[in-house]
N, C-alpha and C positions, 0 to 999 in steps of 0.2 A: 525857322523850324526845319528838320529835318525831313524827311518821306513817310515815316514813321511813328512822326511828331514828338520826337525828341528834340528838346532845344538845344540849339549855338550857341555858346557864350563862352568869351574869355573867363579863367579860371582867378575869383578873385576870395582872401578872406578864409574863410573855415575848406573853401572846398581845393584848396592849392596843400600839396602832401609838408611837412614841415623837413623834413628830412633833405628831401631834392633842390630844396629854394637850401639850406644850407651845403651841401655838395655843391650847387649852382656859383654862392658864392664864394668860397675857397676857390673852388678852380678860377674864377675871374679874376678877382685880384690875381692869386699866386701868378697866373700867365704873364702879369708886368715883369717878373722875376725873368723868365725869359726871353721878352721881346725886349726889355730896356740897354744890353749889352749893343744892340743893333740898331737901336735909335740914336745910344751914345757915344758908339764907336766907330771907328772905318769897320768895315766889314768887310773889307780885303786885306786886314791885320788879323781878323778873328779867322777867315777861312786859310788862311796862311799858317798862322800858327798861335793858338790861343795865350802863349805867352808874351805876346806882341804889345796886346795892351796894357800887361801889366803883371807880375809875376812875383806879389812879397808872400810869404809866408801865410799871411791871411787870404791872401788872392787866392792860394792854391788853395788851402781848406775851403773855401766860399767855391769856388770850380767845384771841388769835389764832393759835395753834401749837395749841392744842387745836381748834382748827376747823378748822383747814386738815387736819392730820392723824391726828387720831383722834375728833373727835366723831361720833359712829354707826357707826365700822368698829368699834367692840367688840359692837354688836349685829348688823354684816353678820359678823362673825368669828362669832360660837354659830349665827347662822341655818345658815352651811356648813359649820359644825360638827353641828347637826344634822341637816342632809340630808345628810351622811357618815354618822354615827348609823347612819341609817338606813340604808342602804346596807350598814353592814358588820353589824346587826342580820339584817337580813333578807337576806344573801350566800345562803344554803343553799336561799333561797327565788327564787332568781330565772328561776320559771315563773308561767304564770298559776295552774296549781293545784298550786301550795304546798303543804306543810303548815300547817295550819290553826294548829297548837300557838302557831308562830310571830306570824301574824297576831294570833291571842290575847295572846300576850306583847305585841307593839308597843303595841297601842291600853292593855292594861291599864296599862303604863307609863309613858303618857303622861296618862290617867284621873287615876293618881296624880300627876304631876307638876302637875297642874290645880289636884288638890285642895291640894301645899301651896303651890301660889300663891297661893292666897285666902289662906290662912292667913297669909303674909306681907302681903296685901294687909288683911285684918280682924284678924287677932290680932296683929301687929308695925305695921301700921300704915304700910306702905309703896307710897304710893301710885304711885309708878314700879314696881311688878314687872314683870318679864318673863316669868316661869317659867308662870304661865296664859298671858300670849300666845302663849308656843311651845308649849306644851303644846296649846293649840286648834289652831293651824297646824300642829302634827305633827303630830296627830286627819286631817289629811284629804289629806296627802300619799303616807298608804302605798300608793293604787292608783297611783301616777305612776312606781312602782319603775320598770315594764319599759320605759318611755319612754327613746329613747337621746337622748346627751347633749348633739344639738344641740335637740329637742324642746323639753328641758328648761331649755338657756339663753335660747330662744326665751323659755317661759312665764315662767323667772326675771326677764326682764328687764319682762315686761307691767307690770308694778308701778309702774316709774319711766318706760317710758311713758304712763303715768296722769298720774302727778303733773306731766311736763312740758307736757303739755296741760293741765292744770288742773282734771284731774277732782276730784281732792280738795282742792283751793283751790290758791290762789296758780298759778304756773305761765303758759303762755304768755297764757292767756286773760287771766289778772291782770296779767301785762307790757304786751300792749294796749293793755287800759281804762287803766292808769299814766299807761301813752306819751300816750294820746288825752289825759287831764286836764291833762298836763303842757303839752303843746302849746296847750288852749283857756284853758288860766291862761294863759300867755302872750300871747296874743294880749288877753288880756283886761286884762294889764299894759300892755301896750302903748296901748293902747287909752287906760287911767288914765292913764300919763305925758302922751299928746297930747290930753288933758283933752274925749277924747270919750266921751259918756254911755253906758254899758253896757246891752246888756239882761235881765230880770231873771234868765234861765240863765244870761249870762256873770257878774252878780253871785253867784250861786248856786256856779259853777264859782273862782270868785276866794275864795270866804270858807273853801271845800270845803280849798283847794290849801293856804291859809294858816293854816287847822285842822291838817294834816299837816306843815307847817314847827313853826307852834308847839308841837306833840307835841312835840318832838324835842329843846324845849328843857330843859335840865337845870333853868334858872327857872321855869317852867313849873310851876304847880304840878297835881299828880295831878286826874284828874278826877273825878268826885264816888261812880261807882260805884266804881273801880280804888281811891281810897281808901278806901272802906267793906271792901272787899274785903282789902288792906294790914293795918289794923284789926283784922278779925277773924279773921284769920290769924297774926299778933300776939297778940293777948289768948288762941286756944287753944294758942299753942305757946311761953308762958311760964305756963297755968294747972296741968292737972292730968291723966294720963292719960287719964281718960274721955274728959274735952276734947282732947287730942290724935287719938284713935282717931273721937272724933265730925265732927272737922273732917275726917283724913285720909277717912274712907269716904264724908264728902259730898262732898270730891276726886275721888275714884275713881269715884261715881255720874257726878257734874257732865260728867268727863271721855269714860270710857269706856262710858258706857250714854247715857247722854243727849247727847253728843256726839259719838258713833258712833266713838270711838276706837279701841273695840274692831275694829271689822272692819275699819279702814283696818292699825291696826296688825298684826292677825292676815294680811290680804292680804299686806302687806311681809313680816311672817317667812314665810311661804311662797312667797315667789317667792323670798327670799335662800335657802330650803332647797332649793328646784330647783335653783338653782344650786350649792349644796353640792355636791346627788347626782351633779351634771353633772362637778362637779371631782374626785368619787371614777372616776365612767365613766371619766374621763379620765387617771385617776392620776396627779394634780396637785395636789392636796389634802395626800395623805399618804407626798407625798415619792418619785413613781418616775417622775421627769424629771430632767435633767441639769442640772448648775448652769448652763450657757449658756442653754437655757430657761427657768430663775426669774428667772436676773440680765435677759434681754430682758424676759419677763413685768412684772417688780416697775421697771424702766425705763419701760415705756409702760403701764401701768398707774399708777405715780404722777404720772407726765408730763402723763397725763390728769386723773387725778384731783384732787392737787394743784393742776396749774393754775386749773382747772375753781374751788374752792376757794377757792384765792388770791385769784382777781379776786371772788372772791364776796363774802372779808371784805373786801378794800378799800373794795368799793362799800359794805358796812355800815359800815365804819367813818365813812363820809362824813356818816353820820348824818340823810341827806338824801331825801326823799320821792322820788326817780328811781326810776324801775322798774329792774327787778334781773335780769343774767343768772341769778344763783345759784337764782332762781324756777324757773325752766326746769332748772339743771344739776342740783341737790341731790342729786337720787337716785341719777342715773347716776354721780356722780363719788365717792356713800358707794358705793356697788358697788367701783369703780373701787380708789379704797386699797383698801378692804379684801382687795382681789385683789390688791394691791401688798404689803400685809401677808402674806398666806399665800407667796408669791411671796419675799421676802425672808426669813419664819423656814426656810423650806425651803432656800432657797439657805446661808443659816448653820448650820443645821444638820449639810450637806454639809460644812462646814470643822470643821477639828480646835479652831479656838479660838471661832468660832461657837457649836459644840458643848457644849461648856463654860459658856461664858457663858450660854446659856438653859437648862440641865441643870435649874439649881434651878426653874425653870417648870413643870417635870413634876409634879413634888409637887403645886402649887397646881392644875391640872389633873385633879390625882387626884380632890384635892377642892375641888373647883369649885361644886355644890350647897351645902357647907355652909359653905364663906368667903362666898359671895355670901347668903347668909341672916344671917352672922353680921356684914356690913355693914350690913346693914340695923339691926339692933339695936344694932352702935357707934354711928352715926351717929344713928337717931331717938331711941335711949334711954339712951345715955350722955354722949357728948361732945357733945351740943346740946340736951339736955334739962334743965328746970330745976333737975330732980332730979338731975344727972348732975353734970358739967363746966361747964352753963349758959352753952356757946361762940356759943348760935345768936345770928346778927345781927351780929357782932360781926365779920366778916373777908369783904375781897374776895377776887378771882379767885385770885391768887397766893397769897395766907393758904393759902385753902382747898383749891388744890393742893399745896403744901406739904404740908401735914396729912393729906392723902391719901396723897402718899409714903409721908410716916411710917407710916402706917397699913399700908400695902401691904407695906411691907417689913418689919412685925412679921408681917403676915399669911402672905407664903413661908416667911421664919424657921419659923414655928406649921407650916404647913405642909410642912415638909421633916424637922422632926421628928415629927411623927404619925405622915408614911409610912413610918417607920422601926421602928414596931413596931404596926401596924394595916394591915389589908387595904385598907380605906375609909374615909372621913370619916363622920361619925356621922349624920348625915342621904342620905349616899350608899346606906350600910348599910340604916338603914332603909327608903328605896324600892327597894333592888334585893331586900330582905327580901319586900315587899308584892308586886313587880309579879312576881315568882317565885313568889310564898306557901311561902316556905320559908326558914327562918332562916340567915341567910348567915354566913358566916365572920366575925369581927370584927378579931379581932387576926389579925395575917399569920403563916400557919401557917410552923415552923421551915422553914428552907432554902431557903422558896420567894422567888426572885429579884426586885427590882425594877426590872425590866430592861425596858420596853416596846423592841417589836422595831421595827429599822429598816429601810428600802428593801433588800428584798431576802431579808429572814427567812422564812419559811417565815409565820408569823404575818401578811406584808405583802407578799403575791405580787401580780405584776404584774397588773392586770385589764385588761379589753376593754372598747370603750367601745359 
């Protein structure tokens, strides 16, 4: 009980929103979509140059429909997933003095959620988790509860403009210096053809510009560290466990401690979870607007986004050292769908055959913690492992979406039966067991419904923003 005597309890049955558990699970599965290329490939061919691993016609279209519209909106979908989370966690509490019970609950369970990110990170061996990222970024959003929901789209939005400035590389500052190179190579070409002598920064500037064309070329071969690296990321992920677990965690250093990945990416999930909480203030998140307002919303919002995107992969596609709008847009336009996503599952929702068609999402939603753990383990430890299936290397973009389907649609299957006679997924269980300290129900007691409620239940009353 609370201070107040409001009770604790995990949210099970009529009183869980129907809408969020399917947003929940869309974004879980869809995420295998983009962690699978990295389980399956070198990822010093992919950071070299994405046609490395594999470049037919279908490759490209498969690269480019996943960039345009969904690469990153399955991590802006959990970020306003979790600053909903939060929101509907701490409902009871939205004074500055709270019950403290509460306050206690959030951070404890999020404490945990840290811990079994390492654990995927050092004991499975998956050096893309999320679950510590969000897990630190939910650590420091609880005081931003009573912030209303323009505040919060304000601070949600600081993030991408960081990155369009160029605080955290690339961005306008890096389109600039591009433009500037691109300009004094030229002039410097010029200069070659009318057989007048260069001076030694416009030679400097010319060898620089045609280092960046030769990059790009597929003959070209790797350069001396990027191969070493190719190499030894090869030899641990056809050796032997240990070797697998030794490369992934000098990954995980390399990335996240030593190249400050951690805080950039912790800063991102917390401006995505402001804006979560902004879109629960706002009760647009979890389904209590009109379909005219999701259909305008997920219109200009992909309009934006999408576009924004488009011209981004084109210009990548060109393969060519120009400086890049997509530098400046990235952030703002992953926001952008992803607000087109929430936007559109809402508006189907509303419809009777909408409704239907995303139903089986709920399940996967349910359990969302432990499908997203248990990809990590198909993908590093059986179907790409030597000891497994032995697939790694072996399939470009298409292949490997493909194989993600497949994956994905055993995985709702799996999970649409579980919830059929379990309360929670078995790693759900255990942390809401932990961050309660109290042994939670496993199998779904007789009678009780698997019905989350929709706009309008009693369970999903309209809110103030």
């Amino acid at each position: 009980m609370t201070t107040d005597g409001a009770s604790l309890a995990p949210v099970r049955g009529r009183t869980r929103i129907e809408v969020l558990d399917i947003l929940r699970g869309i974004a879980i599965l869809g995420i295998f979509y983009m962690n699978i290329p990295f389980m399956a490939q070198n990822t010093g061919l992919l950071d070299y140059d994405i046609r490395r691993i594999g470049w037919t016609l279908a490759d490209r279209n498969t690269w480019a429909a996943i960039h345009i519209v969904w690469e990153g909106t399955q991590r802006g979908l959990l970020e306003f997933l979790f600053g909903a989370g939060a929101m509907v966690l701490t409902a009871k509490v939205m004074k500055p003095d709270g019950p403290v019970a509460v306050a206690d609950l959030f951070y404890r369970r999020n404490l945990w959620l840290l811990g079994f990110g390492l654990l995927d990170v050092f004991l499975i061996g998956w050096v893309g988790d999320i679950l510590h990222v969000y897990a630190l970024a939910a650590l420091l959003i609880f005081p931003f509860r009573l912030l209303s929901a323009r505040v919060l789209i304000v601070l949600g939005l600081s993030y991408a403009a960081l990155t369009a400035v160029g605080v955290t590389g690339g961005g306008a500052m890096e389109y600039s210096a591009r433009a500037q190179l691109m300009q004094q190579a030229a002039v410097a070409q010029a200069k070659t053809a009318a057989q007048v002598p260069l001076t030694q920064a416009e030679r400097e500037t010319a060898a620089e510009w045609q280092e960046l064309i030769d990059r790009r070329a597929l003959a070209t071969p790797l350069d001396a560290d990027s191969a070493r690296a190719v190499e030894e990321e090869a030899a641990a992920r056809r050796s032997t466990p240990a070797a697998l677990l030794a490369a992934s965690w000098s990954a995980w250093h390399a990335i996240f401690i030593a190249g400050y990945g951690s805080f950039f990416l912790v800063l991102e999930a917390m401006c995505g979870m402001f804006i979560g909480m902004a879109l629960w203030k706002l009760g647009v998140i979890q389904g209590q607007r009109s379909k005219r307002f999701y259909a305008l919303l997920a219109l200009a919002a992909y309009g934006l986004g999408c576009g924004a995107r488009a011209i981004g992969v084109w210009e990548q596609l060109q393969f060519a050292p120009q400086p890049k709008s997509i530098w400046i847009t990235e952030e703002f336009a992953r926001l952008a769908v992803s607000l087109g996503h929430v936007a559109l599952i809402n508006l189907l929702v509303q419809t009777r055959a909408g409704k239907a068609i995303l139903a089986p999402f709920k399940a996967a939603g349910q359990t969302a913690f432990s499908l997203y753990i248990l990809t990590s383990i198909l993908g590093l430890w059986i179907l790409f492992a030597p000891w497994g299936f032995d697939l790694w290397g072996r399939f470009g973009w298409a292949e490997l979406a493909a194989i993600a389907t497949a994956v994905n649609v055993g995985l709702l299957i799996l999970a649409n039966l579980w919830v059929k006679g379990f309360a929670n997924g078995p790693l759900e269980w255990a942390w809401r067991s932990l961050a309660y300290w109290k042994i939670q129900p496993f199998r779904r007691p007789r009678g009780e419904p698997n019905a989350p409620a929709e706009p309008g239940d009693p369970a999903n009353p309209p809110v103030s923003a």
